[in-house]
N, C-alpha and C positions, 0 to 999 in steps of 0.2 A: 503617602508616596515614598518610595526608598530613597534612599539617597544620592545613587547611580544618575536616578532621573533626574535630579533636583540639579547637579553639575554638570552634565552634558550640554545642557540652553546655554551656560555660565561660560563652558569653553567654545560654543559655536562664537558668543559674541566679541572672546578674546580676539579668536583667530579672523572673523569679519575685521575687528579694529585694526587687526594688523595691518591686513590688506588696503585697506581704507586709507592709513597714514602713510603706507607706502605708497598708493599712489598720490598722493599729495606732497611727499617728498618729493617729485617726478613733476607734480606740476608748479612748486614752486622753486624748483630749478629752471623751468621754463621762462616764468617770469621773471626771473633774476636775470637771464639773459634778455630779456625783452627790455627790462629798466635800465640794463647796460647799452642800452642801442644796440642788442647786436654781439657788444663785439666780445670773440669768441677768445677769451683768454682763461688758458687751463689754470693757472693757479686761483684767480678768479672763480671759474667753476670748483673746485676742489675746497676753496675757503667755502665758500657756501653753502654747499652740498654737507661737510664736516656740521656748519654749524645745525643746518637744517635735519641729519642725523640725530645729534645730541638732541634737539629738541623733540624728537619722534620717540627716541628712549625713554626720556622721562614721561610723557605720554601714556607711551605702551605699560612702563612700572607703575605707573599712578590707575590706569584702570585694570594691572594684575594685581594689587593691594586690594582695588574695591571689592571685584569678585572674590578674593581669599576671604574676605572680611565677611559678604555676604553668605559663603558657603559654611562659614564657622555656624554663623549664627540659623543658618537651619538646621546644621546638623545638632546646636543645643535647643532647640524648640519643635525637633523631630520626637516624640513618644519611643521611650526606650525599648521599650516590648514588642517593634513593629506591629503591631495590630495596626491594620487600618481603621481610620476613625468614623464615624457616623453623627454628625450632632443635626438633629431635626427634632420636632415635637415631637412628643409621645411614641420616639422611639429608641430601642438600644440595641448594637450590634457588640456581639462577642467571638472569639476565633475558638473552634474545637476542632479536635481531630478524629477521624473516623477509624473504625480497624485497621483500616492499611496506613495508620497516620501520616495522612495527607488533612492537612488544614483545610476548614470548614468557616465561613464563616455564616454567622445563625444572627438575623433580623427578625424583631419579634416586636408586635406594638403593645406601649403600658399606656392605652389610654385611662385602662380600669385602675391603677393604677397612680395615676395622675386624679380620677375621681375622687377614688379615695383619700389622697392627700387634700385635696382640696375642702373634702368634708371635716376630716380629724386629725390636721396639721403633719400625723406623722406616724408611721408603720412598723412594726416590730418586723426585725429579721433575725437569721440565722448568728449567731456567736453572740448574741446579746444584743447586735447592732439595732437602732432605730434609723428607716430612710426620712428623709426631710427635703422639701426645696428651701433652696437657698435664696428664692424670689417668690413667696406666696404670689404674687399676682401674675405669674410665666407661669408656663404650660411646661410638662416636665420634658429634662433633656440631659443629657451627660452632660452640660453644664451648668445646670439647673437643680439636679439630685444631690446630694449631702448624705454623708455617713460620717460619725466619729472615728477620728484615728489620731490617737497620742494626744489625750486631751481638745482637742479643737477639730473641729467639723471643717472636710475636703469633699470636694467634689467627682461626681465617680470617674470625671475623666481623668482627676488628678490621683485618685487611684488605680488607674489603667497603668499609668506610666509611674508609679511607681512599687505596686502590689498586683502586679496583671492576674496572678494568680485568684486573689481575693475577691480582685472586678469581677471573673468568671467564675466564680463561686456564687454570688452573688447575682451577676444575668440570669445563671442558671436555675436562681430560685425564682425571681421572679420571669420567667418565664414559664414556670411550670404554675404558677397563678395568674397567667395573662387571658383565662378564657371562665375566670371568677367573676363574676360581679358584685358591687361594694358592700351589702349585706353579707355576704358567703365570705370575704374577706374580714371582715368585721368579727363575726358568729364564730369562724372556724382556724383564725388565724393560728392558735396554737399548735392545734393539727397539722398545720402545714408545714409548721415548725420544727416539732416534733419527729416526722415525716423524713423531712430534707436533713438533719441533723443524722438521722438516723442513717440513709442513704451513707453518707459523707464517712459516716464512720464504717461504714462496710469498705467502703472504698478505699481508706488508710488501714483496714486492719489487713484487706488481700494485700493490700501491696507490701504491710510490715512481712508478711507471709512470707510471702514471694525471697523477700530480701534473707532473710532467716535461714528460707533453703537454698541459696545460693549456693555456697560453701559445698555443702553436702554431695557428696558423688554418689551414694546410694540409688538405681535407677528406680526400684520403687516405691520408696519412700518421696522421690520425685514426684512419679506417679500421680500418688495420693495427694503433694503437697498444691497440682492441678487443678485433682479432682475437687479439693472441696475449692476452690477459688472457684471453679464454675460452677459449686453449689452455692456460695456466696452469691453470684447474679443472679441466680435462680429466685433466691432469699429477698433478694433486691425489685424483684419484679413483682414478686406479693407486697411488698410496702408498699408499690405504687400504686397498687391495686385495691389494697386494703388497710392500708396505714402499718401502726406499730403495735407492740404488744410487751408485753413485761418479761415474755421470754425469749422476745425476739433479740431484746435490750440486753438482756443476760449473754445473749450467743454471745454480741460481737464487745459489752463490754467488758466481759469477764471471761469466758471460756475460750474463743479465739486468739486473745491476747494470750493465754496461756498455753495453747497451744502454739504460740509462737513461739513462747521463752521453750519450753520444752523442744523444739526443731532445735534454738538455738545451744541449748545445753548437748545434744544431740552433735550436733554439726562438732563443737569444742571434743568429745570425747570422742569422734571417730577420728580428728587429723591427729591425736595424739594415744588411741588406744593401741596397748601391748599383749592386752589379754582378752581374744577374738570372742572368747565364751563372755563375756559380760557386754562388747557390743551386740553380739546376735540375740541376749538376752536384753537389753536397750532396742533393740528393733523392734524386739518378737512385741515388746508393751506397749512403742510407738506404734506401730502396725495394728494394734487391738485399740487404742486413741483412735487413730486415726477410722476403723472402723464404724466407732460410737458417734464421732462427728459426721460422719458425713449420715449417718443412720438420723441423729438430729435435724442434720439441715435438710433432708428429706421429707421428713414429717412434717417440718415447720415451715416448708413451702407452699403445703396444704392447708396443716392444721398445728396447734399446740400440745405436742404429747409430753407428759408426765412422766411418762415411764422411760422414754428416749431421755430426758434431762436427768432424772437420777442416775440412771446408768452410764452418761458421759460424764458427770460430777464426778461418780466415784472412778473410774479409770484415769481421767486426766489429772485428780488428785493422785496417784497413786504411781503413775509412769513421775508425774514432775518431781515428786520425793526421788522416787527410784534414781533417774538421771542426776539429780543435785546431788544426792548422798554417793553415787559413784564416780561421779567429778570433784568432789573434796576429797576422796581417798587419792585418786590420782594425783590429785596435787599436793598431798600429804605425799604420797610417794617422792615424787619429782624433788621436794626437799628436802627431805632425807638422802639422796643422792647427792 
């Protein structure tokens, strides 16, 4: 629940109390004249009323203290990550965003899940992580689930709120094994591993990409730096389909990484090139890179080619020389100056 909601009840019952003491200032004025017989003497009234005041104040101050007191302490037992939370058996909710990021949130049941622990105390995941309940004899639940962090084992709620990114990393894996049963979990867990690892890093290599060519004003070189991010999902969609592969691993741990430093060597020597013949000669090599990759990640959306891997080895070696060796002259220049 936000927070907005959590204070608005809290100021209705301020202002109710108000009114409340106010008329009870009203009626035990009433009564003060009634204990007086009657008799209607204004400094009388005025004494009373005074004191009956003072007493309403402190009042009012003592139940505006309790409310601050209370609105402190939900706002530190509110989940920092606003996720809203979900704690039931054998299930876990996580918040994603769709293209048009607009937040999603995604319920998924782990009873299969919860079998499996129950059978073999504990589950290998994604970063090295093992999941565990933190109550063998309870039915699994975000606060029930267990993973390692910084030495000693947390609960995934308490990793909502303070790693939300990892909780969702994480739902997100086991979600995509919530419709395994406990042999296939067992037999193949690696696989899955493997798999979701592999995904994960597609996803950090487009976006180191992405960031790489920011800088760059080139439109296309833009272009390209696009097109292969949506040949990366493309890439992405055959893992899910078909797992992983040794060259698949090679794309994104070695040649996309490298085609990144290369944008970014790229990007460095065009805000500060003087001599247009050696960037249009840095393009013309990036532009034949970027060919070979995306020639790669075509074939490899199908199938594993050979011929497509040699020939993007040897270009993206041969552009990265190129750019680094004509970025040390530059800055050899530059100090010489």
């Amino acid at each position: 629940m936000k927070e907005k909601d959590t204070l608005w009840p809290m100021v209705g019952i301020f202002v109710r109390g108000a009114f409340v003491i106010l008329g009870l200032m009203f009626v035990l004025s009433a009564l003060v004249m009634i204990f007086n017989k009657g008799a209607f003497s204004l400094n009388l009234i005025r004494r009373d009323f005074k004191m009956i005041f003072y007493i309403s104040l402190v009042i009012l101050l003592l139940l505006f203290l309790a409310i601050m007191v209370m609105a402190v302490f939900r706002v530190q037992t509110t989940p920092s990550n606003g996720q809203s939370m979900l704690i039931k058996d054998n299930t876990l909710r996580y918040e994603t965003r769709d293209e048009k990021g607009r937040k999603k949130k995604v319920t998924f049941s782990i009873r299969n899940i919860d079998a499996y622990l129950d059978r073999y105390g504990k589950m290998r995941l994604i970063d090295g992580m093992e999941l565990e309940k933190k109550n063998s004899g309870e039915r699994s639940s975000l606060n029930n689930l267990t993973v390692p962090r910084k030495g000693k084992k947390i609960t995934l709620n308490e990793l909502n709120q303070s790693e939300p990114e990892e909780y969702v990393r994480i739902c997100r894996f086991l979600e995509s094994l919530s419709s395994y049963d406990t042999d296939k979990l067992y037999w193949h867990m690696n696989t899955y591993i493997v798999k979701e690892e592999l995904i994960l890093n597609a996803d950090k290599v487009s976006e180191e990409i992405k960031t790489a060519a920011y800088p760059i004003k080139d439109d296309q070189i833009l272009d390209e730096t696009l097109a292969v991010r949506e040949g990366i999902e493309k890439i992405k969609e055959r893992i899910e389909a078909d797992g992983s592969s040794d060259k698949l691993r090679k794309l994104f741990d070695h040649y996309l990484p490298m085609l990144k430093s290369i944008l970014e060597e790229y990007g460095r020597l065009e805000s500060r090139d003087e001599d247009r013949r050696e960037l249009i000669e840095s393009k013309n090599k990036l532009m034949l890179t970027f060919g070979y990759v995306r020639q790669a990640i075509d074939s490899l959306s199908e199938t594993d080619s050979k011929e497509d891997f040699e020939k993007l080895e040897a270009a993206v070696n041969d552009v990265a020389y190129l750019l680094k060796a004509q970025t040390a002259e530059k800055a050899d220049k530059q100090g010489l100056k």
